[in-house]
N, C-alpha and C positions, 0 to 999 in steps of 0.2 A: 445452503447453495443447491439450486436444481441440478446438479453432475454429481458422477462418483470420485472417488477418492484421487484415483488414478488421473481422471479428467483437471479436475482441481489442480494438481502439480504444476500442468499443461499453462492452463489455464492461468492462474496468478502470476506464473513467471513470465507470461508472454505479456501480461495486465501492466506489471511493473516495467516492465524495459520501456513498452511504450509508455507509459505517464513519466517515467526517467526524461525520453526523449523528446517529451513535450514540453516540458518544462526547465528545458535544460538548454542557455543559452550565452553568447562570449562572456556575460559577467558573472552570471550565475547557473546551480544547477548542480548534477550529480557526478560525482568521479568516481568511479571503480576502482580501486586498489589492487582489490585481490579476490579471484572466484573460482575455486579450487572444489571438487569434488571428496568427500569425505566418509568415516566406516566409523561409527559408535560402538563398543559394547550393549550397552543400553538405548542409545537415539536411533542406530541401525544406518541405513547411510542416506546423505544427505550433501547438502551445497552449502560450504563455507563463504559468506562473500564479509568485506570489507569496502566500507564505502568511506568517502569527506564529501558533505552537505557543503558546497557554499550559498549561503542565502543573503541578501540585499534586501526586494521589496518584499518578503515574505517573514522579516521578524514584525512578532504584531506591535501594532499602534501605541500599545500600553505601558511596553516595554522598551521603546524606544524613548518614551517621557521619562519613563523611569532612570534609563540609564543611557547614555550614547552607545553607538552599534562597538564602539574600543571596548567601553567597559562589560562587554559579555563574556570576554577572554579574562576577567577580573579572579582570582580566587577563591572569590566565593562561590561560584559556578562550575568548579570544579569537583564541588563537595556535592555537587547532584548528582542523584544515579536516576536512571527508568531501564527495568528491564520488563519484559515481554517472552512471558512461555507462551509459545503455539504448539495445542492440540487438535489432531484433526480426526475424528469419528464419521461411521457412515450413519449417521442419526439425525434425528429432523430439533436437535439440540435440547432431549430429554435426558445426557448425561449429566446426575449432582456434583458430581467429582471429579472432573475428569481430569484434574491437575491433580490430584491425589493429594490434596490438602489437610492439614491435620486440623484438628478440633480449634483450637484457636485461631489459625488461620483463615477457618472458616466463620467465625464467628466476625471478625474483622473483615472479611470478602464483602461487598456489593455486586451482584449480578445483575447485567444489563442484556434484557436480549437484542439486539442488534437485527431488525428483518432488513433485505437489502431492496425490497419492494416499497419501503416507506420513504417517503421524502423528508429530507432533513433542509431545511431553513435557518439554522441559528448561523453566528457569528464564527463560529470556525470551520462551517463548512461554505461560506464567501473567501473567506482567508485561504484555502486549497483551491480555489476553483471548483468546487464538486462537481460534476457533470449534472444535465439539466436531461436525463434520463428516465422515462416515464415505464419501468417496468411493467406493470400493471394493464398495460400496452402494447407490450413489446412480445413477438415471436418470433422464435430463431427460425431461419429459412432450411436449416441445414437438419437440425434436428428434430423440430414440431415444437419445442420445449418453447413453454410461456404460452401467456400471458401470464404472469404470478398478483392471481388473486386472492381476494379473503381466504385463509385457512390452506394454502399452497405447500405449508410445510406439512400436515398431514396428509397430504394427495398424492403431491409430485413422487417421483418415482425418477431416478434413481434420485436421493438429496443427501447431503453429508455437508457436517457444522463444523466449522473451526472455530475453535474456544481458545478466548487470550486471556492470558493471565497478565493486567498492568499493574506492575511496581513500581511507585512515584515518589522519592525520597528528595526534599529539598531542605536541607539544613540552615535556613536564613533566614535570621531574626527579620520578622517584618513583612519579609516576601512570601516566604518557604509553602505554608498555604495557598497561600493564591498564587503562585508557581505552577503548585502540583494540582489544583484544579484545572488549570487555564492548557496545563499540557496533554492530562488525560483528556479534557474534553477535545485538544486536538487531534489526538490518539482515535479516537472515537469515531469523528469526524474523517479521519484517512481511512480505517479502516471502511467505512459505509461506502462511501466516494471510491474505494481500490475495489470494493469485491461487487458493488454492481456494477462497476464499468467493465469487472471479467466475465459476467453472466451475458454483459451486453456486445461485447464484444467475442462473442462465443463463435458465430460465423467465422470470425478471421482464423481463429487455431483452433478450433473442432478438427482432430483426426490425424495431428502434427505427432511426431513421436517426441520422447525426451531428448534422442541425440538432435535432434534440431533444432531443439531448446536450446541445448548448452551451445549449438555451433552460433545459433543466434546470440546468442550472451557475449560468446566471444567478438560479432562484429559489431555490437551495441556498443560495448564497452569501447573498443575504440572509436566508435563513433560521437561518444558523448567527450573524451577528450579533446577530440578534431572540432565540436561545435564549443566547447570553452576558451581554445586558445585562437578563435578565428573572429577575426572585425564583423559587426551584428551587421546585418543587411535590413534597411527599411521596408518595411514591409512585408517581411518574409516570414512572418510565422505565420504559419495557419493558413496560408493565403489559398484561396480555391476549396477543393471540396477533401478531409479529412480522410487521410491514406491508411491504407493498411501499415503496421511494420516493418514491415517486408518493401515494402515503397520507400516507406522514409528512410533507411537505413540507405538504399538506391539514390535518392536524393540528395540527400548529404553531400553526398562523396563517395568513394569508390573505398571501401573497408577490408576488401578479402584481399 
């Protein structure tokens, strides 16, 4: 990512609320539970959140053949785990290890570098909506930063990589495979689609602090309940020309 570490923080969480916000409407969409501020021994401190996904047109095509949208509450489905370690370095993504993996678990690892400048086409980034975002393109007004051409990560200055660790456990005779294919390559797919629309949307929260991160999160969150429990209006998504956060949150409805 062309920003530093610091910026990143910024940056992702203001990425997430609004793609929360965009995609989040009377049937379907994101709920907030719980997003609590937190002190590690070891993690150091950080942002606990808890979310419920409700999803509708967004299970894929393959799995609804498979099984009616009931049977995904089935037991079988229960016996799935995926977890996700995120490591974040200021490095242009030359660290081997940076999940500090032991010998076998590296031997079983597949490494994918993931550039946010490249455009992704397959089938589960149609399924997200990936944004139709031409990095390569693109420079921020605010900061000079971009165009992100050939060899960007050896140039750019300041740049720092976040590294996921996905863990895809499906225990299901039949499925279990092609489960855990079908989901990390979703994984995959969110995560390209999440971190160049933060690069791209860098103009909007370039220079914001944390505390108005978190006061934002606070009226997101109720704002993403107020658009669940409210009758859909024709027409109304997206209508006119693509608002800041800070807009939408205004539009909605009145949250503070």
């Amino acid at each position: 990512m062309p920003m530093s570490m610091e910026e990143y923080e910024i940056g992702i969480s203001y990425t997430i609320m609004k793609m929360e916000q965009q995609n989040t409407n009377s049937k379907e969409g994101v709920e907030v539970l719980q997003q609590v501020p937190f002190e590690d021994e070891k993690l150091g401190k950080g942002q606990y959140t808890s979310k419920n996904y409700h999803l509708q047109s967004k299970i894929p095509s393959w799995m609804k053949g498979f099984a009616p949208a009931s049977a995904l509450t089935c037991p079988l489905f229960s016996k799935c785990s995926l977890t996700i370690d995120t490591v974040i370095r200021p490095d242009n993504g030359c660290s081997e290890n940076a999940h500090n993996l032991t010998s076998e678990q590296l031997d079983a690892r597949e490494v994918e570098v993931v550039d946010i400048a490249s455009q992704s086409r397959d089938y589960w980034s149609k399924v997200i909506s990936a944004p139709n975002v031409d990095l390569t393109a693109f420079r921020s007004q605010r900061t000079s930063r971009g165009p992100l051409l050939k060899g960007w990560m050896d140039s750019c200055r300041p740049v720092m990589t976040t590294y996921k660790l996905v863990i895809m456990d499906a225990p299901i005779w039949g499925l279990g495979e092609r489960l855990e294919d079908c989901i990390i390559a979703g994984e995959r797919a969110l995560f390209l689609a999440c971190h160049r629309l933060c690069f791209a949307w860098i103009d909007e929260w370039y220079g914001m602090t944390l505390d108005q991160i978190r006061e934002m999160e606070r009226q997101t969150d109720l704002l993403l309940k107020k658009t669940l429990n409210k009758p859909a209006k024709a027409g109304s998504k997206h209508d006119g020309k693509r608002k800041t956060l800070k807009e939408e949150i205004v539009a909605v409805g009145s949250c503070t």
